[in-house]
C-alpha positions, 0 to 999 in steps of 0.5 A: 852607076855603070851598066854592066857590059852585055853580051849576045850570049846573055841577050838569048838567056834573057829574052824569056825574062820578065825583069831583064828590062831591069837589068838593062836599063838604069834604075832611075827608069825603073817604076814601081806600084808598091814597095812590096813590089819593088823589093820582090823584082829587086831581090829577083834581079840580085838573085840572077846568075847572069847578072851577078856574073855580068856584074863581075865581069864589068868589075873585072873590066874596070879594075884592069882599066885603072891599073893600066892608068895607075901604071902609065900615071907612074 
């Protein structure tokens, strides 16, 4: 899974942010007490404007990196 690109702009919106460790880091680093726990910060972390956008952002990226490979490929 790819880490969505961050910005400086995104760093200063996070910083008061409990769960931004999260979106920053991989999930295999990620540790949870209870599953209770882990779907509440999760559905946190996906209701995030910032990251969502992030999110699209990084996709756009890599959509334009494979349609220029698909293009000097042909």
């Amino acid at each position: 899974m790819n880490r969505p690109n961050i910005e400086m702009l995104n760093h200063d919106k996070c910083r008061d942010c409990d769960y931004a460790v999260y979106c920053y880091t991989k999930p295999s680093f990620w540790i949870f007490r209870t599953q209770e726990e882990m779907e509440r910060k999760i559905a946190y972390i996906e209701s995030c404007p910032i990251r969502r956008n992030m999110i699209k952002s990084n996709k756009k990226d890599q959509e334009t990196k494979i349609s220029s490979i698909q293009k000097v490929s042909t």
